[in-house]
N, C-alpha and C positions, 0 to 999 in steps of 0.2 A: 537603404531601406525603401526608397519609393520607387523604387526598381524591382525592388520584390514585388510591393501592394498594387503597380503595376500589370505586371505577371500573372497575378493572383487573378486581378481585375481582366486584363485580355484573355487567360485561358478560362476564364469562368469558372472557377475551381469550385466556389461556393453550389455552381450549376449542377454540377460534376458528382458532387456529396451528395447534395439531395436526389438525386435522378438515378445513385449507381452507375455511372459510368465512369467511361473514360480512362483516366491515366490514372483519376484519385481512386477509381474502384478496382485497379489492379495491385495497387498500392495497400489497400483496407483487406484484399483477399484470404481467406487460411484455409486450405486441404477446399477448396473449393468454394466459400461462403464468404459473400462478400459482407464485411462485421462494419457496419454504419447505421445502423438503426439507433446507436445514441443521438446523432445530429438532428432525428427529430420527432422523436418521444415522448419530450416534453409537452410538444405540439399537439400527439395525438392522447397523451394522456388527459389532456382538458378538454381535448374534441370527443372520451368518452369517459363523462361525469362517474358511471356507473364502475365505471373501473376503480379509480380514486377512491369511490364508497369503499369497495373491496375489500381495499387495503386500510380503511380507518375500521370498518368491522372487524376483521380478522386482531390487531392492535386492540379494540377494545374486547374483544373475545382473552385475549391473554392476558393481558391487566387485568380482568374480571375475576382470574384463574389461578395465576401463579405471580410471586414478589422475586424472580429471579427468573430470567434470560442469561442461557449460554449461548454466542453468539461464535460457531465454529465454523471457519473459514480460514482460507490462505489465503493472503495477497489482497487484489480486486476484491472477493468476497467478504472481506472482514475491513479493507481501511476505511469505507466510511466511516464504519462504527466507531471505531477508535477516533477518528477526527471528531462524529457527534457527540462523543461522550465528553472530550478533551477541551470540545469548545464550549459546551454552553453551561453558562456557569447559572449559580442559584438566580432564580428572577428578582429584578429588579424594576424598578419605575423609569418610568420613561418611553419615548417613541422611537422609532426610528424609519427612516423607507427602506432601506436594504434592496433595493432597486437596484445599481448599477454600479458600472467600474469604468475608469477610464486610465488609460495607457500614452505615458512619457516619458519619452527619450528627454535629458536633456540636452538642453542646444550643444550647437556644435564648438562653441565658446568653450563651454567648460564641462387494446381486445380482451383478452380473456383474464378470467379472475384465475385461472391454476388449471391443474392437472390433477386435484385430489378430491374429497366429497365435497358435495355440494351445497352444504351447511357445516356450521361450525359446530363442535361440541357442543353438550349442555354445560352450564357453569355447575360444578360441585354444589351439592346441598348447604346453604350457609354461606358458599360466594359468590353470590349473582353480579351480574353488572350493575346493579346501583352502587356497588360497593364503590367508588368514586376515585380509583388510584390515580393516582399522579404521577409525575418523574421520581419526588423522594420516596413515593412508597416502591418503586418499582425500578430493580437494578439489573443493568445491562453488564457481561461479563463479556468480553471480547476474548478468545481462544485461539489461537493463532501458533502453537505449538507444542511437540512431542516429546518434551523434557518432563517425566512425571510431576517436579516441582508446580510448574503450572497448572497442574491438576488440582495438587493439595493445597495452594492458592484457592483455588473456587472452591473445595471441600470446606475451607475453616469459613468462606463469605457464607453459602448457604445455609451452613449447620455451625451459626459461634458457638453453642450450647453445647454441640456432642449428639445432639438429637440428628442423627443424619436422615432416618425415616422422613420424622418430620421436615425436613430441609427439604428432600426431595420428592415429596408431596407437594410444594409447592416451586417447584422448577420445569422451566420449559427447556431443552438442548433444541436450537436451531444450527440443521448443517447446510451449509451454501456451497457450491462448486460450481462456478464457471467453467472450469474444463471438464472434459470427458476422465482426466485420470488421475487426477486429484483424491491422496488415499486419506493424509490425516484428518478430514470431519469424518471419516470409517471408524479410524480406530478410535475416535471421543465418543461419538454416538454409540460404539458398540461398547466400549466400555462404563457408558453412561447406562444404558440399558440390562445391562451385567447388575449394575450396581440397583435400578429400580426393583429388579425380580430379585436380587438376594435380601430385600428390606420389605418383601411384599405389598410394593405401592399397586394398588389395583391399576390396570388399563394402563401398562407402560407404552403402549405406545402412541397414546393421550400426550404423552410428554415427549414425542419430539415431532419436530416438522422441517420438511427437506426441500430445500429448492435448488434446484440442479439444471440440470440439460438433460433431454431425454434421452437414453441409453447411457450414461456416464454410469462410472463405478459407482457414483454414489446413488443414483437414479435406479438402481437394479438392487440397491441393499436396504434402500428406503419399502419399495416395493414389496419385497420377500416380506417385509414385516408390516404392513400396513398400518406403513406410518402416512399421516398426512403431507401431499404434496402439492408445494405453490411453484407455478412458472416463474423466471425470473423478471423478463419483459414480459408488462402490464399488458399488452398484446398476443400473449401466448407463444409467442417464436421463441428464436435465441439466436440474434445475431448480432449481437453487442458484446465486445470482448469485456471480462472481469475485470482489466484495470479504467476501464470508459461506463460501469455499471451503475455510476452516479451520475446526475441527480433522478433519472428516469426509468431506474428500475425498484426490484422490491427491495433490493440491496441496501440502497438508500431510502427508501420510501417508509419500509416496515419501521425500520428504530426513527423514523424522522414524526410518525405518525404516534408509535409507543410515549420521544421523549412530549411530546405538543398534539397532544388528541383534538381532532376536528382542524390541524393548521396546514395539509398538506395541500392540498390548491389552493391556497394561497403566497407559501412556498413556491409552488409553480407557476402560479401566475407570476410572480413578483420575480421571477426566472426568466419566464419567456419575454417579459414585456423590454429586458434588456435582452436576451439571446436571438430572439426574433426568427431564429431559422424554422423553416415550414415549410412542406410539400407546397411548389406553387406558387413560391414568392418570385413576385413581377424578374425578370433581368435585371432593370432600371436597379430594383432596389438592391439585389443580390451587389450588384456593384460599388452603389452607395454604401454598403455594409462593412464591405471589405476597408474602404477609406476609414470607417468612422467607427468599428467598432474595435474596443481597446486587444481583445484577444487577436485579431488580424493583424493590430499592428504589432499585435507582443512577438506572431509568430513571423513577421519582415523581417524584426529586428534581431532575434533569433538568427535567424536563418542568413540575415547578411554577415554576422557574426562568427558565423561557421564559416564561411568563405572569407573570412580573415585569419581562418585558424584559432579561433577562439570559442573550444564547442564545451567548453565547463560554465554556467551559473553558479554563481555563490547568492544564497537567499540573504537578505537580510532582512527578517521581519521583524516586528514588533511582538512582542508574549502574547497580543491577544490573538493573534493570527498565527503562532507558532506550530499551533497542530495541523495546519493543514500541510505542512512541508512535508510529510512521508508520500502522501498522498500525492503532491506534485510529482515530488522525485521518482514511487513507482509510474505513472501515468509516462510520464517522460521517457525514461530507460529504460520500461520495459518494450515499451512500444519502439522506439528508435535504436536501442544500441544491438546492431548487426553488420555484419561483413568489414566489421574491423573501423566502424562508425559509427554518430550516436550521438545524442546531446548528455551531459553529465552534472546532476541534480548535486549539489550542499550545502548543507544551513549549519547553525550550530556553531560556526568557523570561527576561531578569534581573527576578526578580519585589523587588529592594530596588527598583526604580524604578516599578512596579505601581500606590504609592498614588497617581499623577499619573496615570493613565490610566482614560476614561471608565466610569463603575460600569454596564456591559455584561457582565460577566464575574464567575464563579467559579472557584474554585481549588478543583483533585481532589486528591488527596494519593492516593500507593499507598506501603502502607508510614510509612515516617516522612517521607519525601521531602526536602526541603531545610530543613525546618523554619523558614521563611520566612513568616510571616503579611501578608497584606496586608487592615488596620482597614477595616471596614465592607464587606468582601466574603466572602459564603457562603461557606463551607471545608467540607468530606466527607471522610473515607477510607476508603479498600477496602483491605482487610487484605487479604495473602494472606500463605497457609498457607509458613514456611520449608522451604527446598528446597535442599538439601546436596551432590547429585549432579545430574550430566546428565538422568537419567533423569526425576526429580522435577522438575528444571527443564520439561523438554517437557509434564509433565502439569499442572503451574501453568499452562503457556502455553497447554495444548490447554484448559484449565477459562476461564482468560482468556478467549480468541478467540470460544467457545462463550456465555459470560455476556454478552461488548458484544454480538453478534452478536441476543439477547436484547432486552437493553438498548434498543438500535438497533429493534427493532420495536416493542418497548412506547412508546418514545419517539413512533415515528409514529403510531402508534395513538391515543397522547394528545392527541397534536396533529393527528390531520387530516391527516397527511405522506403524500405517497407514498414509499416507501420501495424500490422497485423502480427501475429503469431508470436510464439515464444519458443521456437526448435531450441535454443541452449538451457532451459531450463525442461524442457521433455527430456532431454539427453541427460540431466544428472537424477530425473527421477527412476529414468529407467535403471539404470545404476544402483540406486538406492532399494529399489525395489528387490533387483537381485541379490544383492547384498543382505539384505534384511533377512529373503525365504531361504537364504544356500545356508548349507551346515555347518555347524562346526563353531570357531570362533572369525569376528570380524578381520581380514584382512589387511592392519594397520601398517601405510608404508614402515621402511625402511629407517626414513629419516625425519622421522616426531623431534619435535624440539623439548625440550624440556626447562624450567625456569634458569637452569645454570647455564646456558645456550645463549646469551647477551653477544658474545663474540661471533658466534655465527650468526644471529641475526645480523647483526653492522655488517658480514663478510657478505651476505645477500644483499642489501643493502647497496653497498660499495659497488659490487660486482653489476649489478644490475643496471644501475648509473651509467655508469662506463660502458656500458653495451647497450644497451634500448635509452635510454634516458626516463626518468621515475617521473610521472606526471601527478600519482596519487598515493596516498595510503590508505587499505582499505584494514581496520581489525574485527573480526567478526567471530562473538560469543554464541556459539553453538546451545544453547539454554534458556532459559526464562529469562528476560531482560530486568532483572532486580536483584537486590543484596548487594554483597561486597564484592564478586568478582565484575559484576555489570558496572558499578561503580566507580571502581577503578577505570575498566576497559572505557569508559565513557570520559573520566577526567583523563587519566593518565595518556589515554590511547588519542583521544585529540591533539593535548600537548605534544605528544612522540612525532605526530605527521605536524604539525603547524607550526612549531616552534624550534625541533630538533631536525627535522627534512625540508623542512621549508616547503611544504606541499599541505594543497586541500586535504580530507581527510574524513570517510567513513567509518562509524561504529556501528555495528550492524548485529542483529542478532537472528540466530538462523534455530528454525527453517523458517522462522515469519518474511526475513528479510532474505530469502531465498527465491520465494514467488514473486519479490517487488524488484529486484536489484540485479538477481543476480544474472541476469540473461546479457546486461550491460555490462559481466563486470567478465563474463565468458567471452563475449563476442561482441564487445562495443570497442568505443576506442581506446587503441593502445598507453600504455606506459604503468598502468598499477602493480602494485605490488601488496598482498594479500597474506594478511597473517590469521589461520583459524585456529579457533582456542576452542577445545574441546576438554569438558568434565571426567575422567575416567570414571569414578564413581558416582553417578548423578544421586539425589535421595530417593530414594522409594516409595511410590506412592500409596498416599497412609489406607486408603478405600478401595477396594477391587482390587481389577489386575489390567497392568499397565508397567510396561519394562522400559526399558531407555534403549534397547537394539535398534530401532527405526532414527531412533533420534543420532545415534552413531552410528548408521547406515548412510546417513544422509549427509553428517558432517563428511563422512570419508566419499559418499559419491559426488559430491561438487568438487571435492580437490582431484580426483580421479579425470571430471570432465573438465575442469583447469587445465590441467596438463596436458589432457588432449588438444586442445585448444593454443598449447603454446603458455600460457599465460604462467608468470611465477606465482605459485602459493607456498607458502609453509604451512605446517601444522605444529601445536602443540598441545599437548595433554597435562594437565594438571587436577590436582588430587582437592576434594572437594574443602575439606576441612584449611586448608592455605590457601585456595586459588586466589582472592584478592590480591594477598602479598608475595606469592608466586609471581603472577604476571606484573607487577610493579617490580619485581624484583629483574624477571626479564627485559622489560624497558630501560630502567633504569642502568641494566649493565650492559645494554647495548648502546645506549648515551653514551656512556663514558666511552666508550670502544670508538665510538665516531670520533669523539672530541671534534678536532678543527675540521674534520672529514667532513664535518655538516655542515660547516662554513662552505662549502665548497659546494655543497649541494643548492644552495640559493642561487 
């Protein structure tokens, strides 16, 4: 580890980030753009006040306006949201600094306001801004996939009564794209707008606003309708990748300023006063930096860890920190796992079952976390600073996001990593896309599994072992992550990899965990094995028009780019009314099928 922060310290790396150069800006590069502009953002977001206002007006312009935010995004675009919603709980009493974090091994013992008009709407007649809403009067709906279920989820939040008119009279759809070809915020906005002109809300296009990248698909569909458009970076550019878009763009910003109006720089300040990077900063200090600050050492210690053959973390937090772990894990994987490399993100793990699983992995602690040791693997923790109110919460999380975001470069830097781009998840959209517009019906391998299929999964299984060696298991519910079949897949499909394979273990649900995962799970490091569980009849969505082909476009273009890739998937299709006790049923009789076979796999 002091070999790393060494390295760090003699190549200048920190020099390197902020300046665009070097080895770290050939590293950050994609189709030509070098994407560093989050390391320091936060810096120039305080050095222009006028900016920050932007975005607490814009925030009280919608508060003022509408009691419900769609918040439709993939990936980067949307896990803030889901982290700020997850985290901050009803306010309470009390202070806190929310200032800092500090990082330990244990010993060895043991610019611009947007790109749309240049004023905000009027508030409707009867809802001005004195109206005074808060967080409970005003709900965030995070939207992050193509399963109509999801849809009719936010149908029954806006409209409990049945009054859908009235519901979406008062609804804003915000669509986010960090990339250029990012389709599902298209089909929600388009179907959202379907739905305002068949209920005759006046001035639909009052109700949505788009922040994108200029020319993207979504940035040209926004346009054609003139609808409202905000840049992402507070700066006007876009050179910060979607999973690095916290804490310094609008990504983070807009729902950080909605849940805590008027707290956004102070969030930043209480960010940067720990993060400290800034155009400008002495050598001397940049050097001091790298020794002292927790994310430089988190990324040593990482990184000497991989050169031990140990490139899986297992998180172990505590519940009140629990929501940030998506948000690590894509930041992590998506950014590193390439050319058959990568670091690899899981939480959630029963780590009493840990010591029977391959010595590939370390254990993070934040906090005191479960206090769960697992003999003879590396353990670290990252302190952070206690945080008592809302407000202090956003600024731990804005210092988090900011420190892995860190972390996450230095890591590639040490290793060789490109740390930029996402080619294995371009390659199953494009798939997907063709799939979706070609005629006919969906092209379903061959070999779909089906619930009575326990013995060929084990025979996969088995077989896979014996040839590559099984390092993870990954099961991913193609649908809306709730009800009974998500339930299962999250109890049952843990136990299956932790207890019965003796191996870490993702539940993942797609397409959301598609933009965050799956680029690591195409082209990172070897050994997983991939079971996707696909709805054949998904429900209907109760409002508009909105079909499930894209959503089974996309289940079947990721195992298509698996395959290309080498990597083992299966698929299975089950019928909506059983899938719970379907996929328990699958498990269950492929348990049995291992019997001792899984002793053997530890």
């Amino acid at each position: 580890m002091n070999a790393a922060i060494e390295r760090l310290v003699g190549d200048d790396a920190i020099g390197q980030l902020l300046d665009r150069r070097g080895r770290m800006a050939e590293l950050a590069t994609e189709n030509g753009d070098v994407k560093l502009d989050w390391a320091d953002q936060v810096a120039w977001a305080l050095d222009h006040p006028a900016a920050i206002d932007g975005v607490e007006e814009l925030a009280a312009w919608i508060r003022s306006r509408f009691d419900h935010v769609i918040w439709s995004g993939m990936g980067g675009s949307v896990q803030a949201v889901h982290t700020i919603k997850a985290l901050l709980p009803p306010p309470r009493s009390g202070e806190g600094s929310g200032r800092g974090a500090s990082f330990l091994p244990p010993p060895r013992s043991g610019g611009g306001s947007g790109r749309g008009p240049s004023s905000l709407p009027p508030p409707r007649s009867g809802r001005g801004s004195g109206r005074g809403a808060t967080k409970a009067e005003l709900s965030i709906h995070p939207l992050d996939s193509t399963d109509p279920a999801a849809l009719n989820r936010l149908l029954r939040a806006i409209a409990p009564t049945g009054d859908l008119a009235a519901g979406l009279e008062r609804t804003l759809m915000v669509g986010v794209s960090m990339g250029m070809t990012s389709e599902e915020p298209i089909t929600h906005l388009r179907w959202f707008e379907d739905l305002l002109r068949a209920n005759t809300v006046e001035r639909p296009a009052e109700h949505l606003l788009v922040m994108t990248l200029p020319g993207s698909y979504l940035d040209r569909f926004a346009e054609e309708r003139g609808a409202r458009r905000e840049s992402i970076q507070l700066n006007g550019q876009s050179h910060t990748p979607g999973r690095m878009s916290a804490p310094s763009t609008r990504v983070f910003l807009l729902p950080a300023a909605l849940y805590k109006p008027g707290g956004v720089r102070e969030v930043l300040e209480r960010c940067q006063s720990a993060f400290q990077l800034h155009r400008g900063i002495a050598a001397g200090t940049r050097s001091a930096l790298v020794g002292a600050d927790p994310f430089s050492r988190l990324a040593a210690w990482l990184s000497t860890n991989i050169d031990a053959g140990r490139d899986m973390v297992v998180l172990d937090l505590p519940d009140r920190w629990a929501p940030v772990a998506p948000w690590i894990e894509q930041v992590v994987e998506e950014s590193l796992g390439k050319d058959g490399r990568g670091l690899l993100i899981f939480y959630g793990q029963d780590l009493k079952s840990a010591a029977r699983w391959p010595d590939r992995f370390t254990v993070l602690r934040m906090d005191e976390g479960s206090g769960t040791d697992v003999p003879g693997r590396p353990r670290a923790t990252l302190h952070l600073d206690p945080q008592a109110d809302d407000l202090s919460r956003l600024a731990v999380c804005a210092r988090l996001f900011a420190g892995w975001n860190l972390a996450v470069a230095l890591v590639g830097y040490l290793q060789g990593m490109t740390f930029a781009g996402q080619p294995a998840v371009e390659g199953y959209k494009k798939y997907a896309r063709e799939l979706r517009d070609a005629p006919g019906e969906l092209p379903y391998p061959k070999d779909v599994l089906s619930s009575d299929d326990g013995a060929l999964l084990a025979a996969n299984v088995r077989s896979y072992e014996a040839q590559h060696g099984l390092a993870y298991f990954d099961l991913t519910v193609n649908g809306e992550p709730a009800g009974p079949l998500w339930e299962t897949a999250h109890l049952a499909g843990l136990r299956f990899g932790n207890s019965v394979l003796h191996r870490p273990a993702k539940i993942r649900s797609g397409p959301r965990d598609y933009h965050s995962t799956e680029q690591s799970e195409t082209a990172g490091p070897p050994g997983l094995l991939s079971l996707r569980v696909l709805v054949s009849d998904p429900e209907p969505v109760a409002a508009g028009s909105y079909d499930s082909r894209f959503l089974h476009a996309q289940a079947l273009g990721t195992v298509m780019a698996m395959r290309d890739a080498g990597r083992p998937v299966l698929l299975v299709t089950l019928r909506r009314k059983d899938s719970g006790q379907a996929l328990a049923k699958l498990l269950e009789d492929a348990t049995a099928h291992l019997g001792a076979t899984s002793k053997s796999l530890g």
